[in-house]
TORPA-4810 file (N, C-alpha, C, O; in nm, 3 decimals):
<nodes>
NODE_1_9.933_8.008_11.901_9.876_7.920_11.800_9.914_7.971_11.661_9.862_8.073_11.616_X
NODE_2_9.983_7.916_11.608_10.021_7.916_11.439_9.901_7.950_11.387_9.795_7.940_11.450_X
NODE_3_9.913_7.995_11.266_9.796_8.049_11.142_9.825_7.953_10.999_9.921_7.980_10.926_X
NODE_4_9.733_7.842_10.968_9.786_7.775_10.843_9.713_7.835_10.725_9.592_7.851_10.709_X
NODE_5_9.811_7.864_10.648_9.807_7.928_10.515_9.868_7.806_10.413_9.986_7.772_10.404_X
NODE_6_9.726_7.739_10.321_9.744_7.707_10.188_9.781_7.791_10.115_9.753_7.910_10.130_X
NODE_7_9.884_7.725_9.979_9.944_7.797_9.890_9.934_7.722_9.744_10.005_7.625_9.718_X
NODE_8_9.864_7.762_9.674_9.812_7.648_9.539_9.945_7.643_9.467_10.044_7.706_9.504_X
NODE_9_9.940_7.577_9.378_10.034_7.564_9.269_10.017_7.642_9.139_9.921_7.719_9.141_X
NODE_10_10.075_7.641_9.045_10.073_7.727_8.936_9.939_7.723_8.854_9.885_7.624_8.805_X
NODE_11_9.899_7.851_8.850_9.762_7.882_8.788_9.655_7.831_8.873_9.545_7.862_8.826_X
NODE_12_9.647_7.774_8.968_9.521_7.746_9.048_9.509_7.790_9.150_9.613_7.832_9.201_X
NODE_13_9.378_7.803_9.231_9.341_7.932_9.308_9.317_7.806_9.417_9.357_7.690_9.417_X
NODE_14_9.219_7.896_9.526_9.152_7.789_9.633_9.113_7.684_9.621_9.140_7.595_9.702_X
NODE_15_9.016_7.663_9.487_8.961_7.562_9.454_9.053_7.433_9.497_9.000_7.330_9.538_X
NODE_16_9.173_7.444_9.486_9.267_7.356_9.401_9.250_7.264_9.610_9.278_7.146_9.634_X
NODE_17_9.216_7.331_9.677_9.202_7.333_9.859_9.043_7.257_9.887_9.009_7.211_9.996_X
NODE_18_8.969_7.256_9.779_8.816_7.236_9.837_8.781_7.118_9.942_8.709_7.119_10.042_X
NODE_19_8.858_7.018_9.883_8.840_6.885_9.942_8.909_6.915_10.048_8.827_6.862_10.123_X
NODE_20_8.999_6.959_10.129_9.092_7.005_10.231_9.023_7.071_10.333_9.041_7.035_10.449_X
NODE_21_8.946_7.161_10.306_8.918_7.265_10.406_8.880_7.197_10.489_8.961_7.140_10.562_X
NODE_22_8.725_7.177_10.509_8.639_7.079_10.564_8.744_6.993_10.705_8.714_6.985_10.824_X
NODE_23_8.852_6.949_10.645_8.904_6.913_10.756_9.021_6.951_10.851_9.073_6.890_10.945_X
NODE_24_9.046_7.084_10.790_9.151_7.143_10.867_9.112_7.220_11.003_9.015_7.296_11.006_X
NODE_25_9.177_7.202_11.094_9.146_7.250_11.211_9.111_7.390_11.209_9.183_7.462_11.141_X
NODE_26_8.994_7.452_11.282_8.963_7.593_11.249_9.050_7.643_11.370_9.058_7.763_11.343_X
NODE_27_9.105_7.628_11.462_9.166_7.650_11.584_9.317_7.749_11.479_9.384_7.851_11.497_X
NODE_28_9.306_7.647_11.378_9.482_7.709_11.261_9.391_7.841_11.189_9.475_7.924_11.154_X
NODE_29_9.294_7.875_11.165_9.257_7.997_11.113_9.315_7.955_10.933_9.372_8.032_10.856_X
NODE_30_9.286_7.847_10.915_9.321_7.822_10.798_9.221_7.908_10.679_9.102_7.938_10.674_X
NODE_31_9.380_7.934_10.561_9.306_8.001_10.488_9.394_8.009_10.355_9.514_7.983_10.362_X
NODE_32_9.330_8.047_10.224_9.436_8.021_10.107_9.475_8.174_10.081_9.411_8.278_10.064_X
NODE_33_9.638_8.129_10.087_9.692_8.258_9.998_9.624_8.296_9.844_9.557_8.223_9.771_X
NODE_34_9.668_8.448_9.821_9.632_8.453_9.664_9.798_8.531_9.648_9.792_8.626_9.569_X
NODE_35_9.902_8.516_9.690_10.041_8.591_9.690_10.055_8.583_9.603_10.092_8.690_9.554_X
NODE_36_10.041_8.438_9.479_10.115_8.442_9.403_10.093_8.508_9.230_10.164_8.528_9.132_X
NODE_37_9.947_8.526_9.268_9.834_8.615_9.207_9.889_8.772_9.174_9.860_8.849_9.083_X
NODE_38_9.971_8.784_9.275_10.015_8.962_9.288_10.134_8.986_9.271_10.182_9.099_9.273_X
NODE_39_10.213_8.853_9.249_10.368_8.870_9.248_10.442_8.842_9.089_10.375_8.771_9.014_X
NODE_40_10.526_8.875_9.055_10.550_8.798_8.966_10.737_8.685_8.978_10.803_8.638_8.886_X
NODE_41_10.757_8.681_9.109_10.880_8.661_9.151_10.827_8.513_9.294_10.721_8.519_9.356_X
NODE_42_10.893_8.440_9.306_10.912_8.351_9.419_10.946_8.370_9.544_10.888_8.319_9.638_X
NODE_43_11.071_8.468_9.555_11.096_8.524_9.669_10.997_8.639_9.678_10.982_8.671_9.796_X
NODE_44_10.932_8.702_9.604_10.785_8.849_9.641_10.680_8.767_9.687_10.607_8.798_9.782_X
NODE_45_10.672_8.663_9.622_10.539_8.538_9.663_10.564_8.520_9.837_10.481_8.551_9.923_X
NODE_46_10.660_8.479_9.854_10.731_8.427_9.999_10.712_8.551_10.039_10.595_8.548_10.078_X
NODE_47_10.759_8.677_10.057_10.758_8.820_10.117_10.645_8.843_10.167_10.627_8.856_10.288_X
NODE_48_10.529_8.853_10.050_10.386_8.859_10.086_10.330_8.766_10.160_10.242_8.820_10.228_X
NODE_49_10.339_8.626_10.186_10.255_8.545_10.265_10.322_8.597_10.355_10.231_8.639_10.427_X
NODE_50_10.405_8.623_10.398_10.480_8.648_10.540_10.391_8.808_10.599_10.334_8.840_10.703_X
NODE_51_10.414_8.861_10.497_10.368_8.986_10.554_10.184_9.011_10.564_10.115_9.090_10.628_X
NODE_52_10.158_8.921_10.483_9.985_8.882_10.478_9.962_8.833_10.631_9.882_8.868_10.717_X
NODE_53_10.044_8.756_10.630_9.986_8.688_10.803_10.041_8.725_10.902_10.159_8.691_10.897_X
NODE_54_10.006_8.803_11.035_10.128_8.772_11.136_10.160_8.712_11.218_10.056_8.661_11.260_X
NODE_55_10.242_8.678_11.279_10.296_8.533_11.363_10.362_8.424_11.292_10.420_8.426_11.184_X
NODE_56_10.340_8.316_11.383_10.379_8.212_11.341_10.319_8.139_11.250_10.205_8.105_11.283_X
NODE_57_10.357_8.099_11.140_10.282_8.036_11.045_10.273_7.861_11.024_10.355_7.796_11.089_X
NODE_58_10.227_7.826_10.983_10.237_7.682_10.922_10.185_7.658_10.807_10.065_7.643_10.788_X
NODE_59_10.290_7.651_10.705_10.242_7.698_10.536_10.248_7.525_10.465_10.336_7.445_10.497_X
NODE_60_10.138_7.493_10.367_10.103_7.397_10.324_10.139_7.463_10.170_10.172_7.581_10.165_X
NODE_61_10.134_7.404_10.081_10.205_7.449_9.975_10.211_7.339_9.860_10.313_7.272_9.874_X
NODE_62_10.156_7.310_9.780_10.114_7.228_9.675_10.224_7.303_9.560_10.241_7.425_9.549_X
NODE_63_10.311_7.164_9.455_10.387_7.234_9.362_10.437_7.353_9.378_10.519_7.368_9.468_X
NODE_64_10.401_7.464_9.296_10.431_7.638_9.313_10.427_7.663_9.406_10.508_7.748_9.444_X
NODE_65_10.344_7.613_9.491_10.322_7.650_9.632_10.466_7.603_9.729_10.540_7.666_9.804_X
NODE_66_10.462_7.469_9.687_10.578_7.421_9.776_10.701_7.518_9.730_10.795_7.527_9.810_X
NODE_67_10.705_7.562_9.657_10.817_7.642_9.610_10.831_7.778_9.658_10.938_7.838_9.653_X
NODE_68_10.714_7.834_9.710_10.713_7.969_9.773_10.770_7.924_9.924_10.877_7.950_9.979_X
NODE_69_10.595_7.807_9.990_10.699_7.813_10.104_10.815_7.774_10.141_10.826_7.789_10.263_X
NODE_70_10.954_7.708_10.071_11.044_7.686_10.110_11.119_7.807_10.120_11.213_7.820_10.198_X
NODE_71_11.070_7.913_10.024_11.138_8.059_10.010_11.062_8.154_10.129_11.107_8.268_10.146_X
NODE_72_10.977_8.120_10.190_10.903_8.185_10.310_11.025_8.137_10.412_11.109_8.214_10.459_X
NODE_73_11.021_8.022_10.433_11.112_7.951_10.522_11.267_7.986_10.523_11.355_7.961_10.605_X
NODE_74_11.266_8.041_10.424_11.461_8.065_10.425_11.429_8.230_10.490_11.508_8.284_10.567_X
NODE_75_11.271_8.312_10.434_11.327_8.456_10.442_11.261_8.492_10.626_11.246_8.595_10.693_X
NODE_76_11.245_8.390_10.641_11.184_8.370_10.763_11.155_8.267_10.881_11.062_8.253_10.960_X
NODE_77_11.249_8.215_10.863_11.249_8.049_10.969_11.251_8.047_11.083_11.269_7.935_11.132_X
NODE_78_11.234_8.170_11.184_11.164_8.137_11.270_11.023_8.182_11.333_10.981_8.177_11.449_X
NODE_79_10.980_8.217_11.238_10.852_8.219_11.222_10.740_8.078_11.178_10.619_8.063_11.194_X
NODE_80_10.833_8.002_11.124_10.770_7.897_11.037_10.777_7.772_11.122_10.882_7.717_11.153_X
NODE_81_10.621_7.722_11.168_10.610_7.656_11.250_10.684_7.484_11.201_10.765_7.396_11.231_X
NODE_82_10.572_7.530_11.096_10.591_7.387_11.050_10.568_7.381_10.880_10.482_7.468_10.869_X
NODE_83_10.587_7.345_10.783_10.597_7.308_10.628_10.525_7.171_10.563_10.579_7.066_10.596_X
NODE_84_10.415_7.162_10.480_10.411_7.039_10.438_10.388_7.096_10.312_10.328_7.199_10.283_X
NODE_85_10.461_6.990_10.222_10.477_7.040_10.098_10.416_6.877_10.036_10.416_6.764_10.085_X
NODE_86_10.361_6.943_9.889_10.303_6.852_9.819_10.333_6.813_9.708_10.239_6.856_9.641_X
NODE_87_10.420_6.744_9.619_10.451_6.735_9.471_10.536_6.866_9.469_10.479_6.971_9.442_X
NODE_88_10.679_6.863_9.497_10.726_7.005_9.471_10.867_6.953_9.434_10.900_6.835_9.423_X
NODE_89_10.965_7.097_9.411_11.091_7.013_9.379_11.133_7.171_9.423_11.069_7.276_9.417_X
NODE_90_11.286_7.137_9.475_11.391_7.241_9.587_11.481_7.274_9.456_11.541_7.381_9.458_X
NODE_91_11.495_7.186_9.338_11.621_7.254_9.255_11.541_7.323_9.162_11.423_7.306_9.131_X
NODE_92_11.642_7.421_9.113_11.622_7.528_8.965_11.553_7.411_8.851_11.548_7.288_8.854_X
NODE_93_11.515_7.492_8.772_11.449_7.441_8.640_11.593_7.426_8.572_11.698_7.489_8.581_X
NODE_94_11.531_7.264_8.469_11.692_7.264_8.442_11.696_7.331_8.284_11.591_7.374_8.238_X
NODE_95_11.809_7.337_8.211_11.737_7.378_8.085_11.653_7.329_7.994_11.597_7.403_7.913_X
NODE_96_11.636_7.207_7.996_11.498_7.171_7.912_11.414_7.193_7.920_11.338_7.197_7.824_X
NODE_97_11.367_7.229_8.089_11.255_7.236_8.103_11.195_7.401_8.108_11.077_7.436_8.101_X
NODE_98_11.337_7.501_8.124_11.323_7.616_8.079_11.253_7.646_7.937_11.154_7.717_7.922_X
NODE_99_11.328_7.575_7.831_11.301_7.544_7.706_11.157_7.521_7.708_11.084_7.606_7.657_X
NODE_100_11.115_7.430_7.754_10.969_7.384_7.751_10.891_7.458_7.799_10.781_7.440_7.746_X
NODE_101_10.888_7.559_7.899_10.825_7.614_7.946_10.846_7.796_7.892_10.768_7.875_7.946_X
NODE_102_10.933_7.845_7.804_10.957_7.923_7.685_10.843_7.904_7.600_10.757_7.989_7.577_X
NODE_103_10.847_7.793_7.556_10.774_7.756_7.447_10.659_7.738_7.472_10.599_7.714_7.367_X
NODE_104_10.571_7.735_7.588_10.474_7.729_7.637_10.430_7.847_7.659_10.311_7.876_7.641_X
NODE_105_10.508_7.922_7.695_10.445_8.061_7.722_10.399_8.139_7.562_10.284_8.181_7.547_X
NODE_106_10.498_8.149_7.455_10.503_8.137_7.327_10.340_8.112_7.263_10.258_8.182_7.202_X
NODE_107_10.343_8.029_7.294_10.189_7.977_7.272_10.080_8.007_7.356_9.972_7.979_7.303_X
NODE_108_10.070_8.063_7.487_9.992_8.136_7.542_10.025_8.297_7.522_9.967_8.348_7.618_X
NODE_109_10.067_8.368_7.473_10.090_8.466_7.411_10.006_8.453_7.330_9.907_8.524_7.347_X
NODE_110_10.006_8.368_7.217_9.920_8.345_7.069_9.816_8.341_7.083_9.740_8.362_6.988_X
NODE_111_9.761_8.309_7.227_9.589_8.295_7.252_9.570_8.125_7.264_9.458_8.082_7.235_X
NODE_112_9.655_8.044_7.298_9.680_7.927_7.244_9.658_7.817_7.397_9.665_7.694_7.389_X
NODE_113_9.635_7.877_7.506_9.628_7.819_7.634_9.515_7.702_7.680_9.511_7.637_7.785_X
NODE_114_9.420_7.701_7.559_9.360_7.638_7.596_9.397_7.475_7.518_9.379_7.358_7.552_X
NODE_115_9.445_7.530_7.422_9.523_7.388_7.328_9.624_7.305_7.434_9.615_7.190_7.477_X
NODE_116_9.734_7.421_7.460_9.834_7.366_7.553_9.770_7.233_7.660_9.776_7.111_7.652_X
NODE_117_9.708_7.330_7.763_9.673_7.297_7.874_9.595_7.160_7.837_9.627_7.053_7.889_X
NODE_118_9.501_7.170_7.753_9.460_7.048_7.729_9.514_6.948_7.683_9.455_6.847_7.720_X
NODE_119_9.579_6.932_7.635_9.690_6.797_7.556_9.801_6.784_7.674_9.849_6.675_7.706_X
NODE_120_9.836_6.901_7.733_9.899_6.843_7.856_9.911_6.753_7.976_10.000_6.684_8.028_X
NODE_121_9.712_6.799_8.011_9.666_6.768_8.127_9.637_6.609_8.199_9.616_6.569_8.314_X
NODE_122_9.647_6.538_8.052_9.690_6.380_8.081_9.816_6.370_8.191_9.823_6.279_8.273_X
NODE_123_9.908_6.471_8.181_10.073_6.468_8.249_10.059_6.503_8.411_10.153_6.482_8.487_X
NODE_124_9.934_6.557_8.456_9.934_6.559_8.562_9.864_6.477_8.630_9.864_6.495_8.752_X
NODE_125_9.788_6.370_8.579_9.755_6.307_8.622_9.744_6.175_8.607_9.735_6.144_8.489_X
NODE_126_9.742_6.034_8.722_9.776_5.911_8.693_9.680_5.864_8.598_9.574_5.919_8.567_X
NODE_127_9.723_5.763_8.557_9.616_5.714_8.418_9.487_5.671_8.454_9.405_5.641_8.368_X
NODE_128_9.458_5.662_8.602_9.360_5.621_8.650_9.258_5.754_8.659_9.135_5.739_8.661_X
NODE_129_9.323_5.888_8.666_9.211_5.947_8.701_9.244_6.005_8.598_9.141_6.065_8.564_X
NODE_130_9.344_6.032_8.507_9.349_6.124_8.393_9.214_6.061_8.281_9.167_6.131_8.190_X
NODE_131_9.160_5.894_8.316_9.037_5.837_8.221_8.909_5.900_8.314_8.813_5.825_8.332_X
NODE_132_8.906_6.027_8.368_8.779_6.046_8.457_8.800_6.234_8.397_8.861_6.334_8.435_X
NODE_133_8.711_6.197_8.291_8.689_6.336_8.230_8.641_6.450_8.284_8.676_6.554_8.228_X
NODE_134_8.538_6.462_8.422_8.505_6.568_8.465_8.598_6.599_8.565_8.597_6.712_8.615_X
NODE_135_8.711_6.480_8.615_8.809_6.579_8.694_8.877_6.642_8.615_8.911_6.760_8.622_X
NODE_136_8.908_6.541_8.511_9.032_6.654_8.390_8.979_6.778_8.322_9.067_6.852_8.278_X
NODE_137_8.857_6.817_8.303_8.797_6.944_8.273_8.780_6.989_8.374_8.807_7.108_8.360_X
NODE_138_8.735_6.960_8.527_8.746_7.069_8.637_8.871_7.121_8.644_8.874_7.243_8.659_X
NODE_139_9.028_7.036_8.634_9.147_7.113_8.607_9.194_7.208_8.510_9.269_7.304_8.525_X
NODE_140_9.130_7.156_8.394_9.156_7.277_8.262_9.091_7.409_8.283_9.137_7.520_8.252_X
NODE_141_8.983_7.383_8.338_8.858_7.516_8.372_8.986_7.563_8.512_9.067_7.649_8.477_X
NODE_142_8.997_7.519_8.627_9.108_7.605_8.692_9.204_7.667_8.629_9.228_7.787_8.641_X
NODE_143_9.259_7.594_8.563_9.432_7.651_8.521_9.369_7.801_8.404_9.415_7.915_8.403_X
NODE_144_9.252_7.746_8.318_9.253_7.835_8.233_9.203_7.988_8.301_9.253_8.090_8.253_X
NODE_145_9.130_7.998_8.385_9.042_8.069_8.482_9.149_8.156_8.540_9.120_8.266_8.587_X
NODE_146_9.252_8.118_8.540_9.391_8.203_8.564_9.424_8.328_8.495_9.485_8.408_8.566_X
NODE_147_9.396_8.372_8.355_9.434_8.371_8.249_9.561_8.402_8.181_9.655_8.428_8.256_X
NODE_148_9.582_8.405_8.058_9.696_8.397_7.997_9.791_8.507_8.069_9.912_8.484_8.066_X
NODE_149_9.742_8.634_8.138_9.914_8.687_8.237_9.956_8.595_8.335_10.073_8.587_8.372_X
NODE_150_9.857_8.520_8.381_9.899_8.498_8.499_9.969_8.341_8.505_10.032_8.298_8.601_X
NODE_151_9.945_8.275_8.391_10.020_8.148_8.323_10.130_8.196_8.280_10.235_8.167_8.338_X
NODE_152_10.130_8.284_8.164_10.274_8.376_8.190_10.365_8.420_8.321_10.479_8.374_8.314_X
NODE_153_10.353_8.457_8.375_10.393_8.552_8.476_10.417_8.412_8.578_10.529_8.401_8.629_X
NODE_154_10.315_8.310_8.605_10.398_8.248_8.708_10.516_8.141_8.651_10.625_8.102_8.693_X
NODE_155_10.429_8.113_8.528_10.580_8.017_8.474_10.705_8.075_8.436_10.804_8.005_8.416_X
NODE_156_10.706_8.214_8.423_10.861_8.268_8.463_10.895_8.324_8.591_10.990_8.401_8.603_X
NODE_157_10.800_8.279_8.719_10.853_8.278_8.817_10.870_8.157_8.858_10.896_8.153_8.979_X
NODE_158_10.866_8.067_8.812_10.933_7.939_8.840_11.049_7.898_8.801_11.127_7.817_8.850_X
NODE_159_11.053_7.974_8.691_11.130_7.927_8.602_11.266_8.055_8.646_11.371_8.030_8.586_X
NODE_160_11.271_8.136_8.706_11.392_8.197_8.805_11.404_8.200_8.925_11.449_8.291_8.994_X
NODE_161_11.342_8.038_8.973_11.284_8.080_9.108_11.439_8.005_9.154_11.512_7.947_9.074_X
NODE_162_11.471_8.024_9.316_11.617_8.015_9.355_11.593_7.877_9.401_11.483_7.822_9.406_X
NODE_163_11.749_7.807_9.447_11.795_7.715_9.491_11.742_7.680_9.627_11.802_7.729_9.723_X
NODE_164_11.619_7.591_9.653_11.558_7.598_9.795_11.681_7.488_9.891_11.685_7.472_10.013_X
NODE_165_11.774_7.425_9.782_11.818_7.293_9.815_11.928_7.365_9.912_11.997_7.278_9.967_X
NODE_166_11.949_7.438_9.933_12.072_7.540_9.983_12.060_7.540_10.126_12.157_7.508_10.195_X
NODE_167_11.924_7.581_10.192_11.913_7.634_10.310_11.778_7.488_10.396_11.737_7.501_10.511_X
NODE_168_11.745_7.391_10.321_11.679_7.297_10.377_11.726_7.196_10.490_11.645_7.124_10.547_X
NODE_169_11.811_7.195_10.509_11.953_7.170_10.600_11.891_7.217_10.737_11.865_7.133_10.823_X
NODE_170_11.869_7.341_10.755_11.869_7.463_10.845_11.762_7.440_10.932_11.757_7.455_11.054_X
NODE_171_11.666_7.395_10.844_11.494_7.441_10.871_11.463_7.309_10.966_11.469_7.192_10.929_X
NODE_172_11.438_7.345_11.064_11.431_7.255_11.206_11.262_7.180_11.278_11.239_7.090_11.359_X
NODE_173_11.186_7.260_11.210_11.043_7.279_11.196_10.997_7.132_11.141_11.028_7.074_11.037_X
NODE_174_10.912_7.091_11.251_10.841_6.958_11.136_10.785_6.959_11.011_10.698_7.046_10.999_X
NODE_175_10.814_6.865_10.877_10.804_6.884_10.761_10.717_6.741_10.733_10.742_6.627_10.772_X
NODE_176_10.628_6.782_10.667_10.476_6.679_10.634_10.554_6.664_10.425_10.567_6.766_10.356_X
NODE_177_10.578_6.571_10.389_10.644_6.559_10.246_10.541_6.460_10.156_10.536_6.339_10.178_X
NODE_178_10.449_6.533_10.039_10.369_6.421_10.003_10.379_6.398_9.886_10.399_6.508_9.834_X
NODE_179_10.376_6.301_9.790_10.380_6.286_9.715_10.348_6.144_9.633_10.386_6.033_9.669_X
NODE_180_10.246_6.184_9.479_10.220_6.089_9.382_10.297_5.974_9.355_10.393_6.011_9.287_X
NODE_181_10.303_5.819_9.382_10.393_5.767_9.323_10.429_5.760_9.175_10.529_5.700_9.137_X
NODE_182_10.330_5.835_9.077_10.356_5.835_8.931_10.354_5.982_8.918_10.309_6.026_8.813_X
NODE_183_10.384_6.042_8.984_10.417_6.237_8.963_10.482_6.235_8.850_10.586_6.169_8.860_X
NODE_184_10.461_6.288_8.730_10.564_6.343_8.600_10.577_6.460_8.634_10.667_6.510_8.568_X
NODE_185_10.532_6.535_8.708_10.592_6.666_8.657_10.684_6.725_8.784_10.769_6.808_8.751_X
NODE_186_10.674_6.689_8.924_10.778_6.679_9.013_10.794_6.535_9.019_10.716_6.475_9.094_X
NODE_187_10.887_6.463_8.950_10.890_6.333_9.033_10.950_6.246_9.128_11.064_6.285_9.153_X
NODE_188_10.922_6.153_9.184_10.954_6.102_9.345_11.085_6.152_9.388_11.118_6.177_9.504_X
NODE_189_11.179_6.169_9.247_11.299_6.139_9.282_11.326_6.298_9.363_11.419_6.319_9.440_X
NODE_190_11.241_6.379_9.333_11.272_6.541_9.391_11.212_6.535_9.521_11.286_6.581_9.608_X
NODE_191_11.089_6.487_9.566_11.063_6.476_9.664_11.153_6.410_9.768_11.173_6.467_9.875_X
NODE_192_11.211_6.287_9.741_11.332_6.223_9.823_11.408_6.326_9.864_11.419_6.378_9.975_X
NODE_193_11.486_6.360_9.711_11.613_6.458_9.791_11.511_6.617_9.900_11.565_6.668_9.998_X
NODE_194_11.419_6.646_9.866_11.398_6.738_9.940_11.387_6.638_10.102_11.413_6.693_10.209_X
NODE_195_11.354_6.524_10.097_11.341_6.423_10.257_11.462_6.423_10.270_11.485_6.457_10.386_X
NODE_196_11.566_6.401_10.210_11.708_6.369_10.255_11.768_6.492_10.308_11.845_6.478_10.403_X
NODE_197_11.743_6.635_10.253_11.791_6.750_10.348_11.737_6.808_10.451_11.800_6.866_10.540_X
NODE_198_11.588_6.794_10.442_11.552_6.826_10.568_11.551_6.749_10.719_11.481_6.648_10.714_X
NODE_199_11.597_6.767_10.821_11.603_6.667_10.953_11.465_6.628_10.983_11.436_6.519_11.033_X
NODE_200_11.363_6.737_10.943_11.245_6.613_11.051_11.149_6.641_10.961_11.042_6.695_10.988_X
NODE_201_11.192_6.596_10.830_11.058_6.518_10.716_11.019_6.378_10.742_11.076_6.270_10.760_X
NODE_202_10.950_6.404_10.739_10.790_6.267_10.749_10.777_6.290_10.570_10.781_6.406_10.529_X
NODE_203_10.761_6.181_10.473_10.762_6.141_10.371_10.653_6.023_10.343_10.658_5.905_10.378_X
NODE_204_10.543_6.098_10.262_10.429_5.988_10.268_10.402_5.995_10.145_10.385_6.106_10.096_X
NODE_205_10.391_5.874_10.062_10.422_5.840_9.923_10.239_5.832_9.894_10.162_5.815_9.989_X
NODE_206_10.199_5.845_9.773_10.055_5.863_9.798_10.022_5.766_9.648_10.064_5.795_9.536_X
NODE_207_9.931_5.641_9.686_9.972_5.547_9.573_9.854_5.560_9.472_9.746_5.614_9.500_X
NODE_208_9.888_5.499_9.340_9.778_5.539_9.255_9.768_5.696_9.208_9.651_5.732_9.202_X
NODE_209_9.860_5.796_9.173_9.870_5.921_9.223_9.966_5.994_9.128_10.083_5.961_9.106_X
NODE_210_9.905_6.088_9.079_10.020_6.230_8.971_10.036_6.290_9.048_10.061_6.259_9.165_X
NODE_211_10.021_6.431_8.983_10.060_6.547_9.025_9.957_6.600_9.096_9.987_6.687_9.178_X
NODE_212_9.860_6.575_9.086_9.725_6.671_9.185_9.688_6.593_9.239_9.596_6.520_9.204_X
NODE_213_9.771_6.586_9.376_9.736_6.511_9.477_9.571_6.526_9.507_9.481_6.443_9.502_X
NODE_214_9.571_6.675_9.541_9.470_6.723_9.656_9.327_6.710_9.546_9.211_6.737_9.579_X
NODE_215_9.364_6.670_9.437_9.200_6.661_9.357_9.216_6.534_9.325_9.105_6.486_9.301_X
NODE_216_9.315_6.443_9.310_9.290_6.344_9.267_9.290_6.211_9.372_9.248_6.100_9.340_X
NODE_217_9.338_6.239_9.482_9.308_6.137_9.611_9.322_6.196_9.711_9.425_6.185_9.777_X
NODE_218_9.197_6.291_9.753_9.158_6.372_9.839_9.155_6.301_9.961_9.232_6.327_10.053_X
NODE_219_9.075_6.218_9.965_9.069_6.139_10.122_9.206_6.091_10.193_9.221_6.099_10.315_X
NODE_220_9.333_6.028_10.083_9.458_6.025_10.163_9.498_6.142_10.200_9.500_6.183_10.316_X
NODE_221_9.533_6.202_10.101_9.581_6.335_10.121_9.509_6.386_10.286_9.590_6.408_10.376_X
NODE_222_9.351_6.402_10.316_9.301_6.451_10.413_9.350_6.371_10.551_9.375_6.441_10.649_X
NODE_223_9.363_6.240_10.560_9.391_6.139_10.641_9.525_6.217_10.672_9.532_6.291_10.771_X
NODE_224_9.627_6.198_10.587_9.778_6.255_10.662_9.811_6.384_10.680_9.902_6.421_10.754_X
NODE_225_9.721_6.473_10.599_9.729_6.612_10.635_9.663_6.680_10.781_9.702_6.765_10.861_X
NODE_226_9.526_6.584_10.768_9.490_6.599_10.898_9.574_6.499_11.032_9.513_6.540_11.131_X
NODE_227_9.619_6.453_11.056_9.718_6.382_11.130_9.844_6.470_11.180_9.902_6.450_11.287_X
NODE_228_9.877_6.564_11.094_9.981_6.594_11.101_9.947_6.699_11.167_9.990_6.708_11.282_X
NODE_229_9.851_6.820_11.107_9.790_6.920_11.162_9.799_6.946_11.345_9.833_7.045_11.410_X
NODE_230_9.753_6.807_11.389_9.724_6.787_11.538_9.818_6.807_11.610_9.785_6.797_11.728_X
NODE_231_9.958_6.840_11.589_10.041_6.848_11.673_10.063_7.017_11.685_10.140_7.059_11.771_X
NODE_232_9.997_7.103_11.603_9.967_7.243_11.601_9.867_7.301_11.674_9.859_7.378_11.769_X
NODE_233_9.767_7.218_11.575_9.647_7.265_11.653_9.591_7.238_11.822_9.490_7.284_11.876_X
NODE_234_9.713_7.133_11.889_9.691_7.113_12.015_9.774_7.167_12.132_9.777_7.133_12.250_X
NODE_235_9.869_7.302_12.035_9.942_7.364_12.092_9.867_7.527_12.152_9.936_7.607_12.216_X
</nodes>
């Protein structure tokens, strides 16, 4: 029996899982990484979940997350049962967005993270829930709760994190692919190409929907995550 290990995205912890748990099979010993908490690298992130758990895994992986486990999966694929990734993207940061994310750090250096994050946080989410103020302050209170090393430290591990698009080809393991139809900050078009290299992605478009899937339409998200789960947990 596989062991499923959640993996949050940048600056957010378990929380980012709450609505999730509740329905994940306890048979998977499900449980959230904190790897990326201790690392300051993508491939050390990937090293540690691997070596955190042993056996076979089945790694879930939101944004940052999706980005570790595809790097779990290259440093370890046959271990890796199965992959569902959430709002993520397989290519390098391109330079603008290096740029942008320079300049972001720049300003969390200054003490400035809470300005950022807030004028941002419209971008992660669809206009429908970005007008629902206590989710958009439960997200600012996550990301900030991080604090300024660790907003540092992971956005320049994203920002050198490697080419996942390389070795997705390979990975033979059933792949659960979800994603916002109004995502700005991975959008559809990255999720596709990550469906077009892998052989046995399942691709479920999630409507009404940004970047935080798992807080902002929890019940789909739970419907196909739990669906998918069952072919693990009945092994």
């Amino acid at each position: 029996m596989p062991t499923l290990v959640l993996l949050p995205g940048l600056a957010c912890d378990a929380r980012l899982w709450d609505a999730q748990m509740p329905i994940l099979p306890a048979s998977l010993a499900p449980h959230v990484s904190d790897a990326h908490m201790r690392h300051d690298r993508i491939e050390a992130m990937a090293a540690a979940v691997l070596a955190d758990t042993a056996g076979p895994l089945v790694l879930c992986g939101a944004s940052m997350g999706g980005m570790v486990a595809m790097e779990a999966a290259r440093q370890a694929p046959d271990r890796i049962a199965g992959v569902a990734l959430l709002g993520t993207n397989a290519a390098p940061d391109t330079p603008d967005m290096i740029k942008l994310r320079e300049s972001a750090i720049e300003l969390f250096e200054q003490g400035e993270a809470r300005d950022v994050i807030e004028f941002n946080a419209h971008f992660a989410f669809h206009p429908k829930q970005a007008a629902d103020a206590a989710l958009v302050k439960r997200y600012v209170e996550l990301v900030l709760d991080a604090g300024t090393a660790q907003l540092v430290s992971q956005n320049r591990a994203v920002m050198t994190r490697p080419d996942a698009r390389t070795q997705l080809g390979a990975l033979r393991c059933p792949a659960l692919l979800m994603c916002g139809d109004t995502d700005r900050l991975t959008p559809p078009d990255r999720m596709r190409e990550i469906a077009a290299l892998m052989p046995h992605a399942e691709l479920v478009w999630v409507p009404e929907c940004g970047h935080m899937l798992t807080m902002e339409k929890p019940a789909l998200v739970n419907a196909a995550l739990g669906r998918w789960l069952t072919q693990f947990a009945d092994t």
